[in-house]
C-alpha positions as CSV (number, residue, x, y, z in Angstrom):
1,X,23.7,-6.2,5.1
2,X,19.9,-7.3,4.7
3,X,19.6,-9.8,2.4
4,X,16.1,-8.9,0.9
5,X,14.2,-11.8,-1.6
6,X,10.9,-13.3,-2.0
7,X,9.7,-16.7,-0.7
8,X,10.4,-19.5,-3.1
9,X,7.4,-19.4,-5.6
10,X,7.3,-22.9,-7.3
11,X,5.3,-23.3,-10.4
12,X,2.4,-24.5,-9.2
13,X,1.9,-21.5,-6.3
14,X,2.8,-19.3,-9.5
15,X,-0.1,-20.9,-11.2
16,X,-2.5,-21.0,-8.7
17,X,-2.1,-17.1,-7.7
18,X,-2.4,-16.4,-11.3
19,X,-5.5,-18.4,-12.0
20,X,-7.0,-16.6,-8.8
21,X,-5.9,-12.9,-10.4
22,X,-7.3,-13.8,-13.5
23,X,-10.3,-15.3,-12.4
24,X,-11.0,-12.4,-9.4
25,X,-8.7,-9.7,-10.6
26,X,-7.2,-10.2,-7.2
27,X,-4.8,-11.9,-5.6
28,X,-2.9,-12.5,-2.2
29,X,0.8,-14.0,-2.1
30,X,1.2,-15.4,1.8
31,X,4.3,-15.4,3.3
32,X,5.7,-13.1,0.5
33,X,9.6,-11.9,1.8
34,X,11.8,-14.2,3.5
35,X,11.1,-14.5,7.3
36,X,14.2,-12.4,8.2
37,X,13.8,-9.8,5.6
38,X,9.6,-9.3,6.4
39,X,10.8,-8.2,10.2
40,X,13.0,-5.9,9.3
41,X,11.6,-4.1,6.7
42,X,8.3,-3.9,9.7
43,X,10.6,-3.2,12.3
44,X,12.3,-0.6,10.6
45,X,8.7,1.2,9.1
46,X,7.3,0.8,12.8
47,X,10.3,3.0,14.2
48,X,10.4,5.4,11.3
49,X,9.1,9.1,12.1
50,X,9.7,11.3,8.9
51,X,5.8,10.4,8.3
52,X,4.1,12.8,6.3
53,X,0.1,13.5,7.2
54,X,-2.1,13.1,3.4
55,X,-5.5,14.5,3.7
56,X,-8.3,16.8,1.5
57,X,-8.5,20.4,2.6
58,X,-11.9,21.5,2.5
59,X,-11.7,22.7,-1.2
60,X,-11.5,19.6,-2.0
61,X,-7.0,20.0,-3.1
62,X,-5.2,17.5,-1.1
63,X,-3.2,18.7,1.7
64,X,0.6,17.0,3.1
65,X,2.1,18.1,5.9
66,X,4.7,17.1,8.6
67,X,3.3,15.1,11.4
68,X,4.4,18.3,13.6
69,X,2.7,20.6,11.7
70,X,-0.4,18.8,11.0
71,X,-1.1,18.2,14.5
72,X,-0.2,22.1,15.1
73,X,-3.2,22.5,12.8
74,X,-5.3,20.8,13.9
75,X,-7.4,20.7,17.5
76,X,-8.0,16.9,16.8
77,X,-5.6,15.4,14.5
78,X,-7.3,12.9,14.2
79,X,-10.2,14.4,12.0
80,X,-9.4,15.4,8.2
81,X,-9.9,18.4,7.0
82,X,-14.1,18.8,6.5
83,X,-14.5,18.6,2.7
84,X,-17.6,18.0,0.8
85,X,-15.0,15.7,-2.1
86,X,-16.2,12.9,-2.8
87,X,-12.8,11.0,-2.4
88,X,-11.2,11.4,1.1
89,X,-8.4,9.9,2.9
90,X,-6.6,10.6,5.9
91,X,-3.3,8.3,7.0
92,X,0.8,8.8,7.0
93,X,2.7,8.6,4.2
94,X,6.6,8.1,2.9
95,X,7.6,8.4,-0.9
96,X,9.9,5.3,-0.3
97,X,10.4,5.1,-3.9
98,X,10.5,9.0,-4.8
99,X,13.1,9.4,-2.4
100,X,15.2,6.6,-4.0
101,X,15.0,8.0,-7.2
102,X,16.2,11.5,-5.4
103,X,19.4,9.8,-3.8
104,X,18.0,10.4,-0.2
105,X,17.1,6.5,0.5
106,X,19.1,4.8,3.7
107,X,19.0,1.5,5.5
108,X,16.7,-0.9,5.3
109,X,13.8,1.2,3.5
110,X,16.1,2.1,0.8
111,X,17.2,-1.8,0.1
112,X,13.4,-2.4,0.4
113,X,12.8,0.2,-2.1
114,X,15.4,-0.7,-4.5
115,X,14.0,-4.5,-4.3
116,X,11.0,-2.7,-5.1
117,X,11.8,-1.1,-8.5
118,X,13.9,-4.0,-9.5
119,X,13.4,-5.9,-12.5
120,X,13.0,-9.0,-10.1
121,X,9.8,-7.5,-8.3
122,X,8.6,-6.5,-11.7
123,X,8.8,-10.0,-13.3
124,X,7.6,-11.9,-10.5
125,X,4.1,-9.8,-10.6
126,X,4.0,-10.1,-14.4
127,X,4.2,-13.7,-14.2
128,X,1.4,-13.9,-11.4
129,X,-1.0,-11.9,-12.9
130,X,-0.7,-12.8,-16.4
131,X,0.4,-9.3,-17.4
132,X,3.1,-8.4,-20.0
133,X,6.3,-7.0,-18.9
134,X,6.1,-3.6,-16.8
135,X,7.6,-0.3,-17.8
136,X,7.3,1.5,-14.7
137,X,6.7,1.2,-11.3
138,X,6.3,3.7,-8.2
139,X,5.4,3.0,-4.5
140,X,5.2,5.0,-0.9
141,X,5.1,3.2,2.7
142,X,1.9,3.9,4.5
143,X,1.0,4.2,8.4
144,X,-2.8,3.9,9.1
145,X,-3.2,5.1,12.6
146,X,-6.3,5.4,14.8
147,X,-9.0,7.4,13.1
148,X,-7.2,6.8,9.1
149,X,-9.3,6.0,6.3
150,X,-9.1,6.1,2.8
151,X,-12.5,6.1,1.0
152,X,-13.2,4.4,-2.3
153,X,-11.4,5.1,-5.3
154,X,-10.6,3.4,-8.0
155,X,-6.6,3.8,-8.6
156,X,-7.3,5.9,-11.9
157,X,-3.9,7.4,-12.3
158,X,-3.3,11.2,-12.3
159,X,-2.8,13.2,-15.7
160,X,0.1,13.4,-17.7
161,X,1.6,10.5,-15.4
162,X,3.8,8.2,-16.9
163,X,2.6,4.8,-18.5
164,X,-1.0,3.2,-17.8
165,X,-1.6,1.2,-13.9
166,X,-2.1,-2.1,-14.8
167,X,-1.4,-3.9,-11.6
168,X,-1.7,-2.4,-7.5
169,X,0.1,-3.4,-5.0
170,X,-0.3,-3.7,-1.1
171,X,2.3,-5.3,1.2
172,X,1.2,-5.7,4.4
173,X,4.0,-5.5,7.3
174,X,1.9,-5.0,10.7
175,X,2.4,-7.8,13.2
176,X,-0.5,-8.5,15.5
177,X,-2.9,-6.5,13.9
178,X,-6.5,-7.4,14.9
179,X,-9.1,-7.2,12.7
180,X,-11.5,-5.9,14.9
181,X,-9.1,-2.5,14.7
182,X,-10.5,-2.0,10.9
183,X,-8.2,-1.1,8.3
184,X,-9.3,-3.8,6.0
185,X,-9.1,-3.8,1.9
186,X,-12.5,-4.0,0.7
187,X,-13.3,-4.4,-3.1
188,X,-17.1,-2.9,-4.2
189,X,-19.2,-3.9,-6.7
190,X,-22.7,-3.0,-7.7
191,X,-23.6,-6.4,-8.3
192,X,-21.8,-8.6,-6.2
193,X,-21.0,-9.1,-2.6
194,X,-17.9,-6.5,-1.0
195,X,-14.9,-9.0,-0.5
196,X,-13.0,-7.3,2.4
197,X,-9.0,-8.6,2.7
198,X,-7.4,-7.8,6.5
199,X,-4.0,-6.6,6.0
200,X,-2.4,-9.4,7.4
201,X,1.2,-9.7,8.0
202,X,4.2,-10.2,5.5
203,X,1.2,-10.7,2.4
204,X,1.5,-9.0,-0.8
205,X,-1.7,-8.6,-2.1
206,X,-2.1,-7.8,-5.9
207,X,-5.1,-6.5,-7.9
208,X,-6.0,-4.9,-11.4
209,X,-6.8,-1.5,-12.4
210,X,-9.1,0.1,-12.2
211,X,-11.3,-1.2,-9.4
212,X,-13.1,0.3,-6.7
213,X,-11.5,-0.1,-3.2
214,X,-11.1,1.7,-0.2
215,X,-9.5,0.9,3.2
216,X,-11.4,1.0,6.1
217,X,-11.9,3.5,8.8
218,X,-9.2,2.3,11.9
219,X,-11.2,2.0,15.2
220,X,-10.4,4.5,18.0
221,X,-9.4,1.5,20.2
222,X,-6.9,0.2,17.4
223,X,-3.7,-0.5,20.0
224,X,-0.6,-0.3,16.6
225,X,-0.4,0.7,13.3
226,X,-1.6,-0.8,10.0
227,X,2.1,-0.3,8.1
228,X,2.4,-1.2,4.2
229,X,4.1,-0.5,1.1
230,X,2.0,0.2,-1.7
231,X,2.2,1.7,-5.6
232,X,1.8,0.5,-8.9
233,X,3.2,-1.4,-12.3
234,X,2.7,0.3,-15.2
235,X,2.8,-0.3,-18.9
């Protein structure tokens, strides 16, 4: 059986990464899961094929379909819907930690998303951002393909959802990816400069809510997928 845990966080990476998230309201944890766990846990999202396709249907409602029927509907499936919102998105997407919760989880992604939702996760992120204990957390795996995007948003949870975000998080499981393929983290500001983070591999990056961000369109020519499990911490 996997045996899933974090890299050895000593006090003084603890401090640094939360001096950084406090100071930034961002922060990036390198070499996050044990060596062993982090390939499996990409190995076993890289050969996954129950995607969902998440876009915005041209009234602006957002749309999820089966791979199968997606591409059924549409000539290119690689072009969204045509909406005039001002929020779009277009990418595969898993409800790792929905499906959990349902009893449906197997294999690896279920041990993932039960490491995920466990009080261990939760403390660890408390204690590098500064935060106070979280209530809640949720989380879905993501496959940014060719031609995905996600425009900028800023994380503002939905009504009458549980708890208040406090605290995103992005962990990154592609291997190889090239950053000239796109698909990079970028934070926007009206004063200061954009400060784009490439998704690199086996990094958990962290950052506080709300803040605009968006993920950036995935070149034509991108040869693999940008893979990562994302969500929230409440309180």
């Amino acid at each position: 059986m996997l045996q899933l845990s974090e890299c050895d966080l000593t006090i003084e990476r603890r401090a640094e990464i939360r001096a950084s998230f406090q100071a930034c309201g961002f922060a990036k944890i390198t070499d996050f899961l044990l060596p062993d766990a982090a390939s499996a846990v990409s190995e076993a999202l890289q050969s996954f094929d129950a995607w969902s396709v998440v876009s915005i249907e041209p009234d602006g409602k957002p749309v999820c379909l089966d791979s199968k029927d997606w591409e059924r509907s549409r000539p290119n499936r690689r072009q969204p819907h045509r909406s005039n919102a001002s929020f779009q998105f277009l990418f595969k997407s898993y409800p790792l930690v929905d499906r959990l919760r349902a009893g449906r989880g197997t294999g690896v992604l279920r041990t993932i998303a039960e490491y995920l939702t466990s009080a261990t996760f939760r403390h660890t992120v408390a204690d590098v951002t500064g935060h106070r204990e979280f209530t809640h957390i949720d989380g879905f795996a993501s496959r940014f393909e060719a031609g995905h995007f996600l425009t900028t948003h800023t994380d503002k949870q939905p009504h009458g959802t549980p708890g208040v975000r406090k605290v995103a998080y992005s962990l990154n499981l592609t291997q190889g990816w090239d950053n000239d393929w796109g698909g990079q983290t970028c934070f926007w500001s009206d004063h200061d400069l954009p400060i784009c983070v490439p998704p690199t591999y086996n990094t958990l990056l962290l950052f506080a809510v709300p803040r605009p961000h968006s993920v950036l369109y995935v070149a034509p020519f991108a040869r693999g997928a940008r893979l990562a499990l994302t969500g929230w911490l409440h309180e």
